[in-house]
N, C-alpha and C positions, 0 to 999 in steps of 0.2 A: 322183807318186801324187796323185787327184784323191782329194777329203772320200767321207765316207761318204755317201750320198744324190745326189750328182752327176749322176747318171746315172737313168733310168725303165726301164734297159733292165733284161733277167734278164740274171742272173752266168752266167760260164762255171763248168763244175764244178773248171775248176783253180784252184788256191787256193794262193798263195807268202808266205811268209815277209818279215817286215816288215825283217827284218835278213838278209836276201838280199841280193848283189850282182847289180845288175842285168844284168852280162855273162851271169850262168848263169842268170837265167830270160830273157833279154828274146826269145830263138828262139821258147821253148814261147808266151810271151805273143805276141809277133808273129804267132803261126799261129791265134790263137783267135780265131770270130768276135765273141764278147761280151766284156763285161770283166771281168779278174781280181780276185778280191778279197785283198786285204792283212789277212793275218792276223797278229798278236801272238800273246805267247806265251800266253795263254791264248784260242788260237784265237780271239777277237773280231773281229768285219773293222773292222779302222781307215782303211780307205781303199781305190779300185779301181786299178788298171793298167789302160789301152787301150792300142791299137798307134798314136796320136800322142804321150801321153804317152810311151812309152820312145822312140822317133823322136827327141822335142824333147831327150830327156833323152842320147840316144848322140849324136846332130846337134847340136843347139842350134839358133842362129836359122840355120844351114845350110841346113835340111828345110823354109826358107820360101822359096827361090829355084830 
């Protein structure tokens, strides 16, 4: 998960759970073209998802060769 502010792009309208496992969103994440936001339990966004961060995070330094 990248900080809140990282990005200048707009959000996608999907929106996951900060205590999500990444296996059951990283599909819906990988298919969206902006980034997700990370929400807590009182819906705040604590941070975004893109499709390199879940990459880096299912790969690791793999998805660099």
């Amino acid at each position: 998960m990248d900080p809140v502010g990282s990005t200048d792009e707009e959000l996608s309208e999907l929106q996951v759970s900060k205590d999500a496992i990444i296996e059951t969103v990283a599909e819906e994440v990988l298919s969206e073209q902006k980034p997700v936001a990370v929400l807590d339990e009182n819906n705040n966004i604590v941070g975004v998802l893109n499709c390199s961060t879940i990459i880096h995070v299912l790969f690791g330094d793999r998805s660099k060769s």
